[in-house]
TINUDREN-974950 format. One record per residue: residue in one letter; y, z, x of N, C-alpha, C, O in turn. Coordinates in steps of 0.02 Angstrom, whole numbers, plus 50000, padded with zeros to 5 digits. Each point is the difference from the previous one (the first is absolute). Last residue first. Layout:
N
AYZXYZXYZXYZX;...
% end
This chain:
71
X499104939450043500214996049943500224993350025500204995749960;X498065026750119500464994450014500134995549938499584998149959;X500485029450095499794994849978500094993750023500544998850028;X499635022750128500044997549939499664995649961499434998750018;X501165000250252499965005649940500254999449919500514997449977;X499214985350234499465002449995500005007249945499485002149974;X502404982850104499614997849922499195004549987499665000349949;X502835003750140499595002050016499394997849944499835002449946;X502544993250020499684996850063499315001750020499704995450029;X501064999349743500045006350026499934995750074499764994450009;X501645002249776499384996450044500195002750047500565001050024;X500855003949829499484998949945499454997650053499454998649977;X502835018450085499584994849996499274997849975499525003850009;X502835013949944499314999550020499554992450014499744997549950;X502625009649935499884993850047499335001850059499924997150054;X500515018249762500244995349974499834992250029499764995049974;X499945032650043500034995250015500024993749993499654997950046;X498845019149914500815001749980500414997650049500135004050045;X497504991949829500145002650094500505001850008499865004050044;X499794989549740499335001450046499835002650062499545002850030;X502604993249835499605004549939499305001950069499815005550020;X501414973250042500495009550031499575005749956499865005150031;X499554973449902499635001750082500215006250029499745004450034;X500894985349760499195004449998499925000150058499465002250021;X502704987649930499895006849986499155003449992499835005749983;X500694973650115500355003750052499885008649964499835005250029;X499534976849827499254999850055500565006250052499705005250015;X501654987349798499295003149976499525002750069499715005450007;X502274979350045500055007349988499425006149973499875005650022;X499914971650033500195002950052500005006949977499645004850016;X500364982749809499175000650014500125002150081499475002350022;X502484993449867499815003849948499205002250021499715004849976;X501364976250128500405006550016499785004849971500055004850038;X499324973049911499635004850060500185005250033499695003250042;X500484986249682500325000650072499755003150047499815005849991;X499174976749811500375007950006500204999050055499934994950033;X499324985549909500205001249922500155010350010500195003949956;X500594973350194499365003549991500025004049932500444999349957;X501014983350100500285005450063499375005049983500115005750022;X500364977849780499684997550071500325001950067500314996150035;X500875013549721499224996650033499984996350062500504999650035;X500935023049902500064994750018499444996149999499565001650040;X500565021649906500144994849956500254991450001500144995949956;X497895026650130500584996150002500424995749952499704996949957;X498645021949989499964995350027500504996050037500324998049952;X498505026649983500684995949980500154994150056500175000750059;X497865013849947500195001349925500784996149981500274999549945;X498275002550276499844993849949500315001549933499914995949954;X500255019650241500194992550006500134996849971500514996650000;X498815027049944500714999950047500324991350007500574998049989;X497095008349925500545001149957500664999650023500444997849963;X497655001050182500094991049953500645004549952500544997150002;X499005019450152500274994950033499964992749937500434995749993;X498645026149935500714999750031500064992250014500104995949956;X497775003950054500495000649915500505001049994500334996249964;X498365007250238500114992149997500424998649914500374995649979;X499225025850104500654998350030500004992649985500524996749995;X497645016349921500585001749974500664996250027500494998849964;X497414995850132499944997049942500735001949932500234996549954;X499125013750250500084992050003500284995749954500404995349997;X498575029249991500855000050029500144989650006500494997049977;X497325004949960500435004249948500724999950033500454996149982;X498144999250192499854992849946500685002349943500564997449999;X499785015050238499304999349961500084995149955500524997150012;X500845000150204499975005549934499375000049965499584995750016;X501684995150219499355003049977499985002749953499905006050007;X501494976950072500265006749980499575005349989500205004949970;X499054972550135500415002150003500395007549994500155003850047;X498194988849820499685000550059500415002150061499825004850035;X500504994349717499465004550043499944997450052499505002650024;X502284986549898500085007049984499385004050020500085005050034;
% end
Protein backbone atom coordinates (compact mmCIF):
# COMPACT_ATOMS: atom_id res chain seq x y z
CA UNK A 1 0.00 0.00 0.00
CA UNK A 2 2.78 2.72 0.44
CA UNK A 3 4.76 1.90 -1.85
CA UNK A 4 2.88 0.49 -4.52
CA UNK A 5 -0.39 2.56 -3.84
CA UNK A 6 1.58 5.32 -2.61
CA UNK A 7 -0.42 6.36 0.39
CA UNK A 8 0.82 7.90 3.31
CA UNK A 9 1.26 5.57 6.58
CA UNK A 10 -2.35 6.97 8.31
CA UNK A 11 -4.42 6.42 4.94
CA UNK A 12 -2.43 2.86 5.13
CA UNK A 13 -3.01 2.21 7.91
CA UNK A 14 -6.97 3.10 7.55
CA UNK A 15 -7.41 0.79 4.53
CA UNK A 16 -5.13 -2.00 6.10
CA UNK A 17 -8.17 -2.03 8.97
CA UNK A 18 -10.82 -2.01 6.38
CA UNK A 19 -9.26 -4.75 4.75
CA UNK A 20 -8.44 -7.31 8.14
CA UNK A 21 -12.19 -6.43 9.08
CA UNK A 22 -13.69 -7.40 5.68
CA UNK A 23 -11.52 -10.93 5.76
CA UNK A 24 -10.82 -12.14 9.01
CA UNK A 25 -14.10 -11.43 10.84
CA UNK A 26 -15.89 -14.60 9.64
CA UNK A 27 -14.18 -17.58 9.31
CA UNK A 28 -14.89 -20.40 7.26
CA UNK A 29 -16.72 -23.22 8.32
CA UNK A 30 -15.27 -25.99 6.75
CA UNK A 31 -11.94 -27.21 8.63
CA UNK A 32 -8.92 -28.01 6.84
CA UNK A 33 -9.59 -25.82 3.41
CA UNK A 34 -7.79 -22.91 5.45
CA UNK A 35 -9.28 -21.09 8.14
CA UNK A 36 -10.70 -17.84 5.75
CA UNK A 37 -11.46 -17.37 2.22
CA UNK A 38 -9.30 -15.86 -0.51
CA UNK A 39 -12.11 -14.60 -2.23
CA UNK A 40 -13.02 -12.22 0.51
CA UNK A 41 -9.11 -10.89 0.55
CA UNK A 42 -9.32 -10.61 -3.59
CA UNK A 43 -12.08 -8.67 -3.07
CA UNK A 44 -10.89 -6.43 -0.05
CA UNK A 45 -7.42 -5.68 -1.94
CA UNK A 46 -9.61 -5.16 -5.69
CA UNK A 47 -11.83 -2.75 -3.53
CA UNK A 48 -8.83 -0.48 -2.21
CA UNK A 49 -7.26 -0.42 -5.41
CA UNK A 50 -10.38 0.97 -7.47
CA UNK A 51 -10.87 3.55 -4.06
CA UNK A 52 -6.92 4.37 -5.18
CA UNK A 53 -6.68 4.58 -8.62
CA UNK A 54 -10.11 3.76 -9.86
CA UNK A 55 -9.68 0.96 -11.21
CA UNK A 56 -9.73 -2.15 -9.97
CA UNK A 57 -7.50 -4.33 -12.31
CA UNK A 58 -4.65 -1.58 -12.11
CA UNK A 59 -1.51 -3.50 -11.85
CA UNK A 60 0.45 -4.13 -8.51
CA UNK A 61 4.02 -4.34 -10.28
CA UNK A 62 5.12 -1.65 -11.85
CA UNK A 63 7.04 -1.97 -14.97
CA UNK A 64 8.85 1.03 -14.65
CA UNK A 65 10.98 0.17 -11.66
CA UNK A 66 13.10 3.27 -11.83
CA UNK A 67 9.89 5.55 -10.51
CA UNK A 68 8.81 5.65 -7.23
CA UNK A 69 9.30 3.54 -4.45
CA UNK A 70 10.92 0.32 -4.44
CA UNK A 71 8.98 -2.47 -2.81
Amino acid sequence: MLGRLRMDIDTAIKYYCTLVKQVFSHPKGRPGDGKFKATKLEAAIKSIVREVTGDSETPLLEQNESAGCRT
